[in-house]
C-alpha positions, -999 to +999 in steps of 0.1 A: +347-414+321+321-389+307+314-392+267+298-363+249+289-367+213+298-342+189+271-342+166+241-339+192+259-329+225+245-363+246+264-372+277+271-406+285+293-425+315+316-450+299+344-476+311+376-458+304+396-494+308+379-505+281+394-480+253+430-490+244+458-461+245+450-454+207+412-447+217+388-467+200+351-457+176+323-452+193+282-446+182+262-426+200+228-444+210+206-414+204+220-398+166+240-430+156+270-405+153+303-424+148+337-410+163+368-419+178+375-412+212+404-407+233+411-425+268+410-401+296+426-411+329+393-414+347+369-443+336+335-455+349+309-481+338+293-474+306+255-468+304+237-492+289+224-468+259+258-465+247+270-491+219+307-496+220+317-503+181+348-529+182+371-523+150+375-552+131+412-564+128+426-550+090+431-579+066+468-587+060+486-566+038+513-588+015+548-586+026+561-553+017+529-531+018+512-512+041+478-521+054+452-496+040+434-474+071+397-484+074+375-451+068+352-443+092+319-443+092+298-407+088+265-393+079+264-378+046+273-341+048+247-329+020+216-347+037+226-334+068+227-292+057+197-300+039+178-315+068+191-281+092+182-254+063+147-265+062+134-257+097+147-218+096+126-216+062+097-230+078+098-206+103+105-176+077+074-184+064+049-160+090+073-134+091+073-130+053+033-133+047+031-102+077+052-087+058+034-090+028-001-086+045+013-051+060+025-042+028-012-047+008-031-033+044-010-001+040-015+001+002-054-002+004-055+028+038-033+048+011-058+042-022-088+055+006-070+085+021-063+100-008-099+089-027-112+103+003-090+138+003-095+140-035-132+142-032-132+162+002-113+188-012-124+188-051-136+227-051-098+239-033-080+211-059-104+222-087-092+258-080-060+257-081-056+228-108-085+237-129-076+211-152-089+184-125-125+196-127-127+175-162-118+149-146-145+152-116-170+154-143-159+123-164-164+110-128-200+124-125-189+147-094-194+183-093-162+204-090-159+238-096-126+255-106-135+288-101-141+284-066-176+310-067-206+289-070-238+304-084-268+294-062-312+300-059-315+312-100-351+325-103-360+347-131-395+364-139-412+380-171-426+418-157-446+443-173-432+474-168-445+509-182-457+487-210-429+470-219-419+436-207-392+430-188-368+400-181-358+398-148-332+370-129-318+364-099-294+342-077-268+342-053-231+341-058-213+320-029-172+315-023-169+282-013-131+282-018-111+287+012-095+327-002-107+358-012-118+360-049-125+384-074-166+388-077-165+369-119-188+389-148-219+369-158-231+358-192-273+356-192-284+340-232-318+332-243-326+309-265-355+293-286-369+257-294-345+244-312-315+255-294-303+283-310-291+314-294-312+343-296-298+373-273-272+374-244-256+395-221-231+406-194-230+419-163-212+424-129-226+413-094-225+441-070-194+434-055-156+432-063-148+403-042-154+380-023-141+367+012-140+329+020-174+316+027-195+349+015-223+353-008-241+382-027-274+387-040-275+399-078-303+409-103-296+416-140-327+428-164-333+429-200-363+451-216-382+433-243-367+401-248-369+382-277-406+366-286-391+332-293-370+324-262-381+297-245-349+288-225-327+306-201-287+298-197-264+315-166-230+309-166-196+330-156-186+344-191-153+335-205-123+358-215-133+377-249-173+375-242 
């Protein structure tokens, strides 16, 4: 007869004369798994790794009672679901640290794309958040909000019809990516110790600009002031 265990599914070839009609316990030689089998009809020689477990004979019960059932031996149930649980965690392990190692790898290409887009595209976010371009400077990086940078300042002290004459020069540039109005300039000059001594406006010679175009512009003052010994150019603000 063919014996399968029930715990680990080993086959064995045993002598079915040799289990009475009420079966009998058996161990299987590989897990040590105890059960009680059945005789089948069939029965062969049993294998030599098989151990047949005789039932030892129930003491005798007094006159009267009933002869209590031996209990039959089996591995304890708690040792056993802790022994199977621990080899799926093991193997959770890789899947989980992946996981995690994706989740930090995608993070840190998120923190660089948008460092990177944030500093690619100050002047456009500068322009249309002009808040942000406080926040490039705390950061020591030039942003400019309005979007028109001035560029090549030169100025010159001329003698013209006796008179002398203050002359500058530059280039206004769009460096945003849409047409913008052409802004009014603020010129001041001022002396040693800071202090402003004359300042005026003006408009370049052109209302707009497209994306990417530039203008020359030259402003003049007669006589300037005797003390001024520095030179400011900057758009002028509403109300100057």
């Amino acid at each position: 007869m063919i014996l399968t265990c029930p715990q680990c599914e080993t086959r064995y070839q045993a002598d079915g004369a040799k289990f009475l009609p009420a079966g009998r316990n058996v161990r299987c030689a590989k897990c040590g798994h105890l059960w009680r089998q059945e005789p089948p009809p069939a029965e062969t020689e049993p294998p030599a790794d098989l151990a047949v477990v005789e039932a030892a004979p129930p003491p005798a019960a007094p006159s009267g009672t009933t002869a209590p059932r031996p209990a039959a031996f089996a591995p304890d149930p708690i040792a056993a679901r802790d022994m199977g649980a621990a080899l799926p965690a093991a193997r959770a392990r890789w899947p989980m640290r992946l996981a995690v190692a994706a989740g930090w790898a995608g993070l840190i290409a998120t923190v660089l794309v948008v460092g990177w887009s944030a500093y690619t595209f100050r002047e456009r976010i500068a322009t249309v958040w002009p808040q942000s371009a406080s926040l490039y400077a705390a950061l020591g990086i030039k942003a400019n909000a309005s979007g028109i940078d001035i560029k090549d300042v030169r100025y010159r002290r001329d003698v013209e019809n006796g008179q002398t004459v203050f002359a500058v020069s530059g280039v206004l540039e769009n460096s945003s990516a849409r047409e913008l109005p052409a802004p009014q300039m603020r010129a001041a000059l001022f002396d040693d110790d800071q202090r402003e001594l004359y300042h005026w406006t003006f408009f370049p010679g052109v209302m707009t600009l497209e994306p990417g175009q530039s203008t020359k512009f030259v402003t003049r003052l007669s006589n300037p002031p005797e003390g001024a010994r520095r030179f400011e150019l900057r758009f002028a603000r509403a109300g100057e």
